[in-house]
N, C-alpha and C positions, 0 to 999 in steps of 0.2 A: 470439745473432742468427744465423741461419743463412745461408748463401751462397747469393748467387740460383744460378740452374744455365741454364748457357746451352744450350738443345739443341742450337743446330748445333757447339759447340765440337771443337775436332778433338782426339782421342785416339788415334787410330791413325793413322800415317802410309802416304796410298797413292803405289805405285811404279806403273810403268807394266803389271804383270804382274796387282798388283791390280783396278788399274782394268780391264782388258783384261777379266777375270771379273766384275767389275759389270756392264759392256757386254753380256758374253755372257748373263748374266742377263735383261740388260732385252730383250733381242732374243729368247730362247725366249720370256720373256711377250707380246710382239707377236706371233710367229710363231703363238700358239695361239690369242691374242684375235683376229686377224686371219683364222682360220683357213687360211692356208698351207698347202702343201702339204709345206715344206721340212722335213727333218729336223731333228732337237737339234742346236746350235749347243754346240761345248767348247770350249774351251780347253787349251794345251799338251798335245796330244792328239800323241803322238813316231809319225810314220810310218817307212817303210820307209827315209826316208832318215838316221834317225836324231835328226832336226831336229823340232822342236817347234812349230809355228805358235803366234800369239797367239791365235788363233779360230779355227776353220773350220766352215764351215755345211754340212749333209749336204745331199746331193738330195732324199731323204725315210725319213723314222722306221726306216724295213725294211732299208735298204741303207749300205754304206760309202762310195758314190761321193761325190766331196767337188764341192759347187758352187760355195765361194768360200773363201778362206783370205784374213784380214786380218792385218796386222804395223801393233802401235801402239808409238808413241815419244812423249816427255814433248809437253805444249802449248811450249815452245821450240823444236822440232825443227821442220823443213818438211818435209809431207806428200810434197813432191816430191822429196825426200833422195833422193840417187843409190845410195847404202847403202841404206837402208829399204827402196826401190824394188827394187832387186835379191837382198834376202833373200827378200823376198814373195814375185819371181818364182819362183827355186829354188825353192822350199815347192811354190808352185802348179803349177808341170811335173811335180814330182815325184811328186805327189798326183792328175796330170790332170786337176785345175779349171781348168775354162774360163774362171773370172777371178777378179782377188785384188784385195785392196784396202786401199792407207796409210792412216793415219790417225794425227794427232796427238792426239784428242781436241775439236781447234773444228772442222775441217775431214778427210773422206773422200774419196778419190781413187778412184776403182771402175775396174778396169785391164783387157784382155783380154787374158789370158795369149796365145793364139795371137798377136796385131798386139803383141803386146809383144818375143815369141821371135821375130817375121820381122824385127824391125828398122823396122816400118812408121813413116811421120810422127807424132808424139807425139800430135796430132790426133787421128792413127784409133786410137790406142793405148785414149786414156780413153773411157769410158762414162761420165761421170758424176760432178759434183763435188757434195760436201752439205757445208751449212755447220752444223754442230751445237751450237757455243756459243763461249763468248768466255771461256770458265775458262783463266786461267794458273795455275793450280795444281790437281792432283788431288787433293790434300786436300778439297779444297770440291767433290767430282767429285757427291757424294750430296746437296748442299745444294740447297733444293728449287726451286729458279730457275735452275740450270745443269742439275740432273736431268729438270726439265720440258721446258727444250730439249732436251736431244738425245734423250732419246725420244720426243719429237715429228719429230724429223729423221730419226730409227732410221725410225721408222712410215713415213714417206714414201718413203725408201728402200728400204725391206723390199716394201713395196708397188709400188715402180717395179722393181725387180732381179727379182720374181718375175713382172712381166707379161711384160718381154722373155725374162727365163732359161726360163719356161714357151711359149715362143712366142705369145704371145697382143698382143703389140706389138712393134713394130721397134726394134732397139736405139738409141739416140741418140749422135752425135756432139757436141762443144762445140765451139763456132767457134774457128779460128785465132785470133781476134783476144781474147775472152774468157779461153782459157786465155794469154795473154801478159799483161794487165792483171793475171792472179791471181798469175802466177809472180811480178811485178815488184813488186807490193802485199806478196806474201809474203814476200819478199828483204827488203824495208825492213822487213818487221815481226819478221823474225829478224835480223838486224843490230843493231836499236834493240835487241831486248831482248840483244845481246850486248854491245853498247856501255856502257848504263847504268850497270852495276856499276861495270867501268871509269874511265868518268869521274868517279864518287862516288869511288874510289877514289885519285884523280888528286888531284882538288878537296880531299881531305882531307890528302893528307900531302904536296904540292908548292903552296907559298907563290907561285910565278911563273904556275901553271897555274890555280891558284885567281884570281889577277888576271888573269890572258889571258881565263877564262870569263865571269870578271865584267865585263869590258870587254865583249865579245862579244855579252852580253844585252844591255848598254847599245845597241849598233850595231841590235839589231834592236828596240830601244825593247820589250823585256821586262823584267823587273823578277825579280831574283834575291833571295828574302830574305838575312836573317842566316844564319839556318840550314837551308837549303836541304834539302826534304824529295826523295821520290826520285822524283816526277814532276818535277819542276825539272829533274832531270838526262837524266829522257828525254825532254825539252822538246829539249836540244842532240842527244843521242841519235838522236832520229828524223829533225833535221834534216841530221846527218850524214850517214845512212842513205839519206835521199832524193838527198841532192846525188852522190854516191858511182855509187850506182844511175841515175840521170839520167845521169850522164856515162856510163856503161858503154852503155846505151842510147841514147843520140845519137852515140856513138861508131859502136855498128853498126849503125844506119840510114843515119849516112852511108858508111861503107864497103861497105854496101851498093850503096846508090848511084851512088858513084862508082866504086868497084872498086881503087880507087889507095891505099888507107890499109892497112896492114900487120892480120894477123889477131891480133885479144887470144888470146893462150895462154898462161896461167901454168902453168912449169914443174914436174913433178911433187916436184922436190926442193926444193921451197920451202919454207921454215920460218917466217918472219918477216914480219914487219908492216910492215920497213924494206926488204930483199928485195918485197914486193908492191906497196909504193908509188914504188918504185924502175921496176918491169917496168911498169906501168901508166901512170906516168909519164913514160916513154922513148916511148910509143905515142901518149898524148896530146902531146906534142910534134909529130905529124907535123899533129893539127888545129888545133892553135895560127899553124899555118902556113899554113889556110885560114881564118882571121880568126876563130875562134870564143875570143877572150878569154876573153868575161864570161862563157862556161861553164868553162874549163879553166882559169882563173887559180888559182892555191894562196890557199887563206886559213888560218885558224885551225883550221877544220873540216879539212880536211886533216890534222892532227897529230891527230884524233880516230879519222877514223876507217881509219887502220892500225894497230892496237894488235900485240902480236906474239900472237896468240889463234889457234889451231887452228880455231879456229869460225869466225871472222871469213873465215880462208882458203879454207878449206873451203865457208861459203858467199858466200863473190864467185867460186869455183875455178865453183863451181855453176854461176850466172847465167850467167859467160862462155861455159860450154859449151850451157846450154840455148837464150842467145842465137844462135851458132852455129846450132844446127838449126834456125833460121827464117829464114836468109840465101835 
């Protein structure tokens, strides 16, 4: 009897460097069916500064002038990583591209090296956000339903980047209020998926934490099986995620507001998860004092979501800073 044979099965596993040269792939195929003017798009293509871009796209076929350099990171990582963000920019000064751009693989940030190197409003920074797919995993990066997207997105962008970069249309800004909904949308979606494991891992080998959760779904009349698969767990996950995020964000709208509430700044020698909800917590105490209970009261979700996770730090360290530059 022979084995049926799955074609999409995965056999090779891709990394972010692999995937990064599929991209570049599918984007020289645009570039010539589209007919473009731009040059071959490489990959780790080592400039003078010794530093390797994930991408970078030529001005055209004849020349070495570079007109964009992209730096990709796993679908977990946010596109707006402060890291990510600032290797790109080094690549692209160093290279004198006039713009670079993040990308995790669902979503592309398109940046102007100059308004990025002045310091300008993050506003006038971007050009440009494209939403390319909903793949968490690059294994399935070539499967033909995440492949269809985002070279479909490739193609729109390919075609928007070369109207403005050839002068032929005005380059576009993204509303103040657009890029905050995305940052804030983004944070809960890399939190949740930082969470998840976590709690699966909580729920399995702590007998008390297992009955706190289970109680917990009872309270919001959700219904937890026997054996709980791993959407269950990003069910609390996300809801973590929101609540966390919400509080940081009504925090500083109202100290905006008001002016009188102490600035969120986590310390850069922070290590911990008890350390973070400790500093955060000292600060939410000053709005508990202007009657906002039902938001800053502690519950269960609270012990979720400060785990002791570099990631987790790293991205709330994020939010509070990006929050900051919209005061």
């Amino acid at each position: 009897m022979s084995k049926f044979v799955n074609p999409f099965e995965i056999v090779d596993r891709h990394t972010e460097w692999s995937a990064a040269a599929t991209f570049t792939e599918w984007a020289n195929q645009i570039v010539k069916e589209e007919r473009l003017s731009f040059g071959p798009a490489r990959v780790e293509k080592r400039g003078v500064d010794k530093k390797r871009p994930d991408c970078v796209l030529y001005d055209n076929p004849s020349c070495t002038k570079t007109a964009l350099v992209i730096e990709f990171k796993q679908p977990y990582y946010d596109p707006f990583d402060a890291e990510l963000k600032e290797a790109a920019r080094q690549k692209a000064t160093k290279r004198k591209s006039p713009y670079f751009a993040t990308s995790n693989f669902k979503t592309l940030i398109l940046w102007s090296t100059t308004s990025v190197n002045n310091g300008e409003p993050e506003e006038n920074q971007i050009r440009g956000r494209f939403e390319l797919s909903r793949i968490e995993n690059l294994d399935y990066l070539e499967n033909p339903s995440y492949q269809l997207t985002i070279q479909t997105e490739l193609k729109k962008f390919l075609n928007e980047f070369y109207q403005f970069y050839t002068g032929k249309k005005k380059e576009k800004k993204l509303p103040l209020d657009a890029i905050l909904i995305y940052r804030l949308s983004e944070k809960i979606r890399v939190l949740t998926t930082l969470y998840t494991p976590i709690i699966q891992e909580h729920y399995q080998e702590d007998k008390q934490f297992r009955r706190n959760l289970r109680k917990w779904f009872n309270e919001q009349e959700w219904s937890l099986p026997p054996f709980p698969e791993i959407y269950d767990f990003e069910k609390a996950a996300r809801q973590a995620a929101y609540l966390l995020v919400n509080k940081i964000f009504f925090y500083e709208v109202l100290r905006a507001q008001t002016g009188q509430i102490p600035e969120l700044k986590i310390p850069k020698d922070l290590t911990t998860g008890g350390q973070l909800k400790s500093e955060l917590h000292a600060k939410f105490e000053h709005v508990l004092r202007v009657d906002y209970e039902t938001i800053y009261a502690p519950d269960f979700l609270d012990n979720l979501a400060f785990p002791d996770s570099k990631g987790v730090i790293q991205t709330v360290t994020d939010l509070i800073t990006a929050l900051n530059r919209y005061d």
